[in-house]
VONU-846878 format. One record per residue: residue number from 1; residue in three letters; x, y, z of N, C-alpha, C in turn. Coordinates in nm, 4 decimals. Each point is the difference from the previous one (the first is absolute). Example, Ala and Ser with C-alpha at 12.3 -4.5 7.8 and 13.67 -1.06 7.14 Angstrom:
BEGIN
   resi   resn        npx        npy        npz       capx       capy       capz        cpx        cpy        cpz
      1    ala     1.3190    -0.5690     0.7800    -0.0890     0.1190     0.0000     0.0900     0.1200     0.0000
      2    ser    -0.0350     0.1050    -0.0720     0.0820     0.1190     0.0060    -0.0770     0.1090     0.0730
end
This chain:
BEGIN
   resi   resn        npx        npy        npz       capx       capy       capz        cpx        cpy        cpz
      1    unk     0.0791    -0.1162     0.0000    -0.0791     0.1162     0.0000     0.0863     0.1267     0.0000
      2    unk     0.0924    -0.0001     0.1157     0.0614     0.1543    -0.0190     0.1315    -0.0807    -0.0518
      3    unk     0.0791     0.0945    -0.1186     0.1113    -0.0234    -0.0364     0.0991     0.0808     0.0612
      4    unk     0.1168    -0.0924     0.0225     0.0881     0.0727     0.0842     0.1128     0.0908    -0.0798
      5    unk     0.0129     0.0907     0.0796     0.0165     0.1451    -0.0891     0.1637    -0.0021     0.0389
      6    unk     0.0991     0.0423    -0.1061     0.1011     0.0009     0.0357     0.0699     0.1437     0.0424
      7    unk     0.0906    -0.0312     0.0798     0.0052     0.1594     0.1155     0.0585     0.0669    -0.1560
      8    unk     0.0418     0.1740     0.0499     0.0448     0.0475    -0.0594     0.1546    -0.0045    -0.0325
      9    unk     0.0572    -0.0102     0.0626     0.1795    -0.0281    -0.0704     0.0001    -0.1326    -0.0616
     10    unk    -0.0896    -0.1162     0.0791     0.0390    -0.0627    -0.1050    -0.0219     0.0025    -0.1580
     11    unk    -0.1334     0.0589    -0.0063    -0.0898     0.0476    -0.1380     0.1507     0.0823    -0.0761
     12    unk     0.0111     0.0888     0.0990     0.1057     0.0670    -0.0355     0.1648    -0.0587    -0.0820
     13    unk     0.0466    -0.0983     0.0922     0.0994    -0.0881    -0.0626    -0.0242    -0.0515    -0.1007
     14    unk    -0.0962    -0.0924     0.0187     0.0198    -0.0585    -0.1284    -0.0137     0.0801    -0.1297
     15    unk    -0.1347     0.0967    -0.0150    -0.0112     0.0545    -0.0933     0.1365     0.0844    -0.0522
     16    unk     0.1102     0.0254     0.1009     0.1172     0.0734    -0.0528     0.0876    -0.1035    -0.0212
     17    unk     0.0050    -0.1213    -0.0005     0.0988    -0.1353    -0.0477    -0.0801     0.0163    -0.1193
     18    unk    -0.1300    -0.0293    -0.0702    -0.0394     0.0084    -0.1146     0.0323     0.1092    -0.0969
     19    unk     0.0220     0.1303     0.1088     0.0279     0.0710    -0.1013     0.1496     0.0515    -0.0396
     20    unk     0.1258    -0.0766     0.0512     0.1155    -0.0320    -0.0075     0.0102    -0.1026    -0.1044
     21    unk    -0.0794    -0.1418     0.0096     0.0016    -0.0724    -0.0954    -0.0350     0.0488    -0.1668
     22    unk    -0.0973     0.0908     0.0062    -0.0487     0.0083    -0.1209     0.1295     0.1069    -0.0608
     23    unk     0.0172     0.0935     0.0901     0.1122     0.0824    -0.0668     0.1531    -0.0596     0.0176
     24    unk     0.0515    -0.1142     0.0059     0.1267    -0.0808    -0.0045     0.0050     0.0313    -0.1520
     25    unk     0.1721     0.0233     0.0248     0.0381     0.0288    -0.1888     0.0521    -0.1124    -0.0662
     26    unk    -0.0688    -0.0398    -0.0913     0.0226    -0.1602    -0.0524     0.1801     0.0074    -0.0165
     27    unk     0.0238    -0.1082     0.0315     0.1271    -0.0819     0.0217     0.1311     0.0331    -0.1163
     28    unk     0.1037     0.1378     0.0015     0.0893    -0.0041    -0.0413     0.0338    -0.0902    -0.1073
     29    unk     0.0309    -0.0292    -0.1295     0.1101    -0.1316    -0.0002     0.1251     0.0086     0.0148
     30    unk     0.0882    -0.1209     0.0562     0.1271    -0.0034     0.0454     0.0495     0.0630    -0.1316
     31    unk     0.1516     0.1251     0.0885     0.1157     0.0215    -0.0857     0.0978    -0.1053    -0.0393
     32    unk     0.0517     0.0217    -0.1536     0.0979    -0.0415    -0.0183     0.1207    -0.0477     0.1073
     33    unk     0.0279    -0.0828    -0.0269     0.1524     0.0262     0.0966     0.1042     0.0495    -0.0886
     34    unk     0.0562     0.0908     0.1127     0.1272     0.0628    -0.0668     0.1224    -0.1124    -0.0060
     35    unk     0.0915     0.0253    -0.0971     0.0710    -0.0876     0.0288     0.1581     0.0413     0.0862
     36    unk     0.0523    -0.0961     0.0118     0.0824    -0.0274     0.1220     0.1250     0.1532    -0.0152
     37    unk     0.0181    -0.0006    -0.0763     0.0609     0.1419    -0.0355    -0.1032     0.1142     0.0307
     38    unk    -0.0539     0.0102     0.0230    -0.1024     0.1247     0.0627    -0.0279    -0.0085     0.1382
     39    unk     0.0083    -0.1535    -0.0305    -0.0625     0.0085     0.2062     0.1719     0.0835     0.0362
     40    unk     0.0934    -0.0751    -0.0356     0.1436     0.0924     0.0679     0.0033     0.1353     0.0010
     41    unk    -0.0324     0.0784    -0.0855    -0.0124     0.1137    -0.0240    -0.1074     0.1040     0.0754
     42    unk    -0.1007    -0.0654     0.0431    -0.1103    -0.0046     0.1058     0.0511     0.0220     0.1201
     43    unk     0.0925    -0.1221     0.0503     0.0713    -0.0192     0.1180     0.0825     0.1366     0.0609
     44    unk     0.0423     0.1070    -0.0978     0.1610     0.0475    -0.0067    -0.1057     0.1368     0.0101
     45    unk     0.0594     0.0520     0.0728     0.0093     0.2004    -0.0305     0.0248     0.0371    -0.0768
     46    unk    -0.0699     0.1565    -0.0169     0.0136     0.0520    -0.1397     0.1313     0.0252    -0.0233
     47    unk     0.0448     0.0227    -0.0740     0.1269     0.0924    -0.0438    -0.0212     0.1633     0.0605
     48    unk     0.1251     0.0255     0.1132    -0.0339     0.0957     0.0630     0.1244     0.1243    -0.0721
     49    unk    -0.0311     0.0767     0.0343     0.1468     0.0756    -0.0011     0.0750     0.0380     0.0843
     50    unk     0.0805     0.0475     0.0038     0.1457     0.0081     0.1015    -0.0443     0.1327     0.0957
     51    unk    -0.0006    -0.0158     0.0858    -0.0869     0.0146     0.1445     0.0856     0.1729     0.0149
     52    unk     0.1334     0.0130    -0.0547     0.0978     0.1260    -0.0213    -0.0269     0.1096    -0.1177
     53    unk    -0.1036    -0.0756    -0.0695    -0.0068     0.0925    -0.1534    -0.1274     0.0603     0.0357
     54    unk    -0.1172    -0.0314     0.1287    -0.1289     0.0207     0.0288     0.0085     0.1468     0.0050
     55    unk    -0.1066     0.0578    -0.0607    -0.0356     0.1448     0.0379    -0.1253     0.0359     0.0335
     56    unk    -0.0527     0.0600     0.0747    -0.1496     0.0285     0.0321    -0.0734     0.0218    -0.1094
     57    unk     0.0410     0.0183    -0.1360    -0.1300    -0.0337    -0.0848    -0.0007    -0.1915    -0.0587
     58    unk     0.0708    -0.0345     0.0606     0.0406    -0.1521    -0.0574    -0.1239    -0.0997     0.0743
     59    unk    -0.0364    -0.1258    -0.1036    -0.1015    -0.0109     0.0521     0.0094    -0.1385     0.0866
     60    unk    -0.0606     0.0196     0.1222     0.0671    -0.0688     0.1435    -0.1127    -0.1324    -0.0213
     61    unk    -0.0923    -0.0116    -0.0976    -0.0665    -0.0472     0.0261     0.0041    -0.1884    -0.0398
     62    unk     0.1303    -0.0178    -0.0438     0.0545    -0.1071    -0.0734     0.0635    -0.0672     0.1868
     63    unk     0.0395     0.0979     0.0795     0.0544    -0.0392     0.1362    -0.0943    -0.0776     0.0471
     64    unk    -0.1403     0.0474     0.0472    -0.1198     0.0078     0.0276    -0.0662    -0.2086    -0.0028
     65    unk     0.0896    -0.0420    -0.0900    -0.0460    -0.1248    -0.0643     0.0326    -0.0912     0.1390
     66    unk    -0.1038    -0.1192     0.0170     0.0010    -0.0784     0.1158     0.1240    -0.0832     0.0064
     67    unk     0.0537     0.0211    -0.1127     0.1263    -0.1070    -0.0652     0.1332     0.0492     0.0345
     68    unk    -0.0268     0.1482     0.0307     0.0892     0.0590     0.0154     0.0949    -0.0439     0.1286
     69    unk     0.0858     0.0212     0.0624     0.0336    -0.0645     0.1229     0.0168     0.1427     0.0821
     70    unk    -0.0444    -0.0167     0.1401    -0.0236     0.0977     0.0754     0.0902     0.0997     0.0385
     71    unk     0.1410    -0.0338    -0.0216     0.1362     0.0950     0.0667     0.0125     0.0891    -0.1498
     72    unk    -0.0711    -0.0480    -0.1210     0.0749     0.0621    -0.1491    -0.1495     0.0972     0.0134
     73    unk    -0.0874    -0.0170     0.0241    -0.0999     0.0763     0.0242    -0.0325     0.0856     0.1082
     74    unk     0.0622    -0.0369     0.1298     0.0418     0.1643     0.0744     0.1128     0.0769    -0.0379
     75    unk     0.0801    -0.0557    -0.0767     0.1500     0.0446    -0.0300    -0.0485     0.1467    -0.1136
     76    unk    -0.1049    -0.0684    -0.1276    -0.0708     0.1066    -0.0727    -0.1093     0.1421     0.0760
     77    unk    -0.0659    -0.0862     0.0994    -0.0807     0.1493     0.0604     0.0993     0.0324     0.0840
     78    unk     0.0745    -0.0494     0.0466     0.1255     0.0781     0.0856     0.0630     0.1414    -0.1203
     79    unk     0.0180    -0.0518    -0.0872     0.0563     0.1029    -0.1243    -0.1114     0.0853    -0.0490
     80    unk    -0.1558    -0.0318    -0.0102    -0.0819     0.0914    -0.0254    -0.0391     0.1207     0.0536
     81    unk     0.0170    -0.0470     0.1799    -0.0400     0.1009     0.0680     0.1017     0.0540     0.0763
     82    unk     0.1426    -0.0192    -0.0621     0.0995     0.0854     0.0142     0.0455     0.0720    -0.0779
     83    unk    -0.1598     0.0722    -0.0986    -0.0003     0.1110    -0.0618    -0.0402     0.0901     0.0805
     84    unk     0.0954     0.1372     0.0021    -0.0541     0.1128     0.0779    -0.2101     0.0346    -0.0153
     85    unk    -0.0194    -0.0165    -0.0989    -0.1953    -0.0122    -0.0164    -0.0596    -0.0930     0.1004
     86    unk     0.0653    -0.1181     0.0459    -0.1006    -0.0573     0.1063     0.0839     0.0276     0.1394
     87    unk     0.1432     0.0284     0.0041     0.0185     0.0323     0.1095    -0.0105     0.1484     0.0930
     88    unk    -0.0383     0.0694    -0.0601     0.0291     0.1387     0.0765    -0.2354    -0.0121     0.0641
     89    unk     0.0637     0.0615     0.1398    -0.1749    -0.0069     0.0705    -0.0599     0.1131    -0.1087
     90    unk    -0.1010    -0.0422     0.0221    -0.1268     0.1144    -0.0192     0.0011     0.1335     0.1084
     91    unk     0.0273     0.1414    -0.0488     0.0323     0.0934     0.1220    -0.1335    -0.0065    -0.0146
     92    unk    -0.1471    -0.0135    -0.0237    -0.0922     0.0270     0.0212    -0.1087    -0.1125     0.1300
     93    unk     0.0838    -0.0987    -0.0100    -0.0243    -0.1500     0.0355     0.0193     0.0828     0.1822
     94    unk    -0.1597    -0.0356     0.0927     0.0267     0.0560     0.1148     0.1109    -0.0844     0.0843
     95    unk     0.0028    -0.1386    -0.0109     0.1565    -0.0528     0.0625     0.0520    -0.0319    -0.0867
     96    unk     0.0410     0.0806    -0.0311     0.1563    -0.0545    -0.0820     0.1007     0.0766     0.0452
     97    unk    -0.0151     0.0794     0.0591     0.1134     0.1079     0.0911     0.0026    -0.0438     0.0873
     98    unk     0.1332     0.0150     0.0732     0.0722    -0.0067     0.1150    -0.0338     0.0897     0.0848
     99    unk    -0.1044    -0.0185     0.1283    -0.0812     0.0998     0.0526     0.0180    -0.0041     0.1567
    100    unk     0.1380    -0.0888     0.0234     0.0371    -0.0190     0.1002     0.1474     0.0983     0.0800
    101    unk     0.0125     0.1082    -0.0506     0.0795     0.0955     0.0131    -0.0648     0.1586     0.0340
    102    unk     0.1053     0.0476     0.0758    -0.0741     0.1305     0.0696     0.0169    -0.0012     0.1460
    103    unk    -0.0345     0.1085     0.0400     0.0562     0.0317     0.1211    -0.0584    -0.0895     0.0901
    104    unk     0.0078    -0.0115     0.1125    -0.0895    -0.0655     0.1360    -0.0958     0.0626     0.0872
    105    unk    -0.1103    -0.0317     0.0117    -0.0607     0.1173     0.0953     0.1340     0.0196     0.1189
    106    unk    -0.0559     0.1094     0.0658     0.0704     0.0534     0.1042    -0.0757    -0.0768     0.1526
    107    unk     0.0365     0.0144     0.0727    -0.0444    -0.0807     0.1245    -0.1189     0.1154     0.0794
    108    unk     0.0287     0.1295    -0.0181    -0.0568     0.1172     0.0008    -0.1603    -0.0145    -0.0065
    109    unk     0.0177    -0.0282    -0.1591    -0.1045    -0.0287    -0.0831    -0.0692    -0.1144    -0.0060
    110    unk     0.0600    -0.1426     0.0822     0.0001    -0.1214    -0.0149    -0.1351     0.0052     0.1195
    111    unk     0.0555     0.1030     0.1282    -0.0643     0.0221     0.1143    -0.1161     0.0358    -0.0034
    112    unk    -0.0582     0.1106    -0.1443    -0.1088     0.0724     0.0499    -0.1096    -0.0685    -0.1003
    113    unk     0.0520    -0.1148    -0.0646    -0.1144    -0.1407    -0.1007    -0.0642    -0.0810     0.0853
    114    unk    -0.1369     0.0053     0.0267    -0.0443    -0.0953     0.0767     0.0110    -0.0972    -0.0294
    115    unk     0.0297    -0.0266    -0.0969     0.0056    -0.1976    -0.0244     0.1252    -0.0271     0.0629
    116    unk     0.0812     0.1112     0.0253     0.1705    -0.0323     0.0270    -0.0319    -0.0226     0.1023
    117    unk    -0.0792     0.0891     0.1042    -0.0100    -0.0301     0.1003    -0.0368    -0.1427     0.0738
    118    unk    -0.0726    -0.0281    -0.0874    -0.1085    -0.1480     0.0758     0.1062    -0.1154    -0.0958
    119    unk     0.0634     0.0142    -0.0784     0.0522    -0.0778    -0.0766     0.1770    -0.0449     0.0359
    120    unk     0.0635     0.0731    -0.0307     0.1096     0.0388     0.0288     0.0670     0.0127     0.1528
    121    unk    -0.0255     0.0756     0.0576     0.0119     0.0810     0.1442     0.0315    -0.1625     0.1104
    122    unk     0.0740     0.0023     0.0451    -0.0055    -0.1056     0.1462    -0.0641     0.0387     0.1002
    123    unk    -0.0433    -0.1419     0.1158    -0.1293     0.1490     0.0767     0.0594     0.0604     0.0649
    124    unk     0.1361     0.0262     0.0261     0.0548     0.0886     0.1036    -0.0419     0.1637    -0.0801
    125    unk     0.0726    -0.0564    -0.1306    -0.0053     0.1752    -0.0343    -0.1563     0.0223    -0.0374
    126    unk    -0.1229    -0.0915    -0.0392    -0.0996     0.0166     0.0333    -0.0539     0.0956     0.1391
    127    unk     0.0560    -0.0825     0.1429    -0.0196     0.0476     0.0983     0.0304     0.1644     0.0071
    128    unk     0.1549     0.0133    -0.0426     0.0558     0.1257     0.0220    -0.0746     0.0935    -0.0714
    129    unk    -0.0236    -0.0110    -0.1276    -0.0977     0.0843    -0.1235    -0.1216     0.0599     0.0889
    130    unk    -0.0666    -0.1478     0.0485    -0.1418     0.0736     0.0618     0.0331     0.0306     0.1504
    131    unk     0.0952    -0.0196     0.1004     0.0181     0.1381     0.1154     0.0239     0.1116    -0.0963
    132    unk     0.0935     0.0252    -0.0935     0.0258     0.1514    -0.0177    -0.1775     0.0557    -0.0606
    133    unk    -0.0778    -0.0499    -0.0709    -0.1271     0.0227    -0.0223    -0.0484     0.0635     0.1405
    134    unk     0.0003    -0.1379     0.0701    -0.0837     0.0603     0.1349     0.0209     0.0955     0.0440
    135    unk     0.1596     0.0235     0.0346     0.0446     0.1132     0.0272    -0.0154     0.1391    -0.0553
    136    unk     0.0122     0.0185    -0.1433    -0.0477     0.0821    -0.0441    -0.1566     0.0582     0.0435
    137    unk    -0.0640    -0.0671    -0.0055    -0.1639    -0.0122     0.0216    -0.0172     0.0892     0.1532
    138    unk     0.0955    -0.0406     0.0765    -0.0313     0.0380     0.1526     0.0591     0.1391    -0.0129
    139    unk     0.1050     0.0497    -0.0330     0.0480     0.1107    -0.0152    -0.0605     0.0950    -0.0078
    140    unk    -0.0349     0.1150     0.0727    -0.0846     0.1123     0.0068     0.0428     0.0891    -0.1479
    141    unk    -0.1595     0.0012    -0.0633    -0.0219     0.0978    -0.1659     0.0726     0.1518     0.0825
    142    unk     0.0741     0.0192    -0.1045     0.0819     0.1800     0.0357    -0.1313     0.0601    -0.0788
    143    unk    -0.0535     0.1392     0.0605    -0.1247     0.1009    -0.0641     0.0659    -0.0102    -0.1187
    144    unk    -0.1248    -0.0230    -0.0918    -0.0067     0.0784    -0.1355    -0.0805     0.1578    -0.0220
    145    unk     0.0944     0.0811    -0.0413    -0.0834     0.1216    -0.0058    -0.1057    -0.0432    -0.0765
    146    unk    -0.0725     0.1258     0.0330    -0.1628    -0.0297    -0.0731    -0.0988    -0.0727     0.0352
    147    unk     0.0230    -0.0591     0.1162    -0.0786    -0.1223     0.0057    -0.0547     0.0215     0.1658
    148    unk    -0.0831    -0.0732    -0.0096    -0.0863     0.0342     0.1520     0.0218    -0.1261     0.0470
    149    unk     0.0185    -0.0428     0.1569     0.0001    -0.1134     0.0772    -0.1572    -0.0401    -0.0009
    150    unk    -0.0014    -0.1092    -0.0307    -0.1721    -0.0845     0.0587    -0.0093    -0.0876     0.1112
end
């Protein structure tokens, strides 16, 4: 009487395996084989050039090859980008300067930064900082002309 209803992912799966099947791209036919003189030639790196004659318009991209062996292929970008064009920074580049030079704050100045204070400071000179506060504080105000006592 009631037919049993199939959930949704599965509805879902299968109908997307069907529609993988229908779009499968009929079957390649096998290549030729090359013959045994090609497979060697296959095997071997390109013909490179002499790693001393390289100039930044020369094209690096023969290095690049998986065939290549890894010390002859840093040895070439070692020579590429020891053209003054990739080595000098960008003055516009925000780190690329050396921004670690310049004077030192002063201790003066170090004193009157609250972060120096709570940060920096040991609690002694903590302690000492806030008596001279207090002290100040207790110190009787000298008259300011102009001004009326309240």
């Amino acid at each position: 009487m009631a037919q049993e209803k199939e959930d949704f992912l599965g509805r879902w799966s299968r109908l997307k395996q069907k529609q993988r099947e229908e779009q499968a791209l009929p079957e390649q036919p096998a290549l030729p084989e090359k013959p045994a003189s090609q497979e060697k030639a296959a095997d071997q790196p390109p013909e490179l050039p002499p790693i001393d004659k390289l100039t930044p318009d020369a094209d690096f991209s023969l290095f690049m090859n998986p065939k290549v062996h890894d010390a002859l292929r840093r040895a070439a970008l070692k020579k590429l980008f020891a053209d003054p064009h990739f080595n000098i920074p960008d003055p516009f580049e925000a780190y690329s300067g050396d921004w670690t030079g310049g004077e030192p704050i002063s201790q003066e100045m170090l004193a009157t930064l609250n972060q120096a204070r709570t940060l920096l400071f040991s609690e002694k000179e903590k302690r000492e900082e806030e008596e001279k506060e207090k002290l100040s504080e207790i110190e009787p105000k000298k008259d300011e002309p102009g001004r009326q006592d309240t």
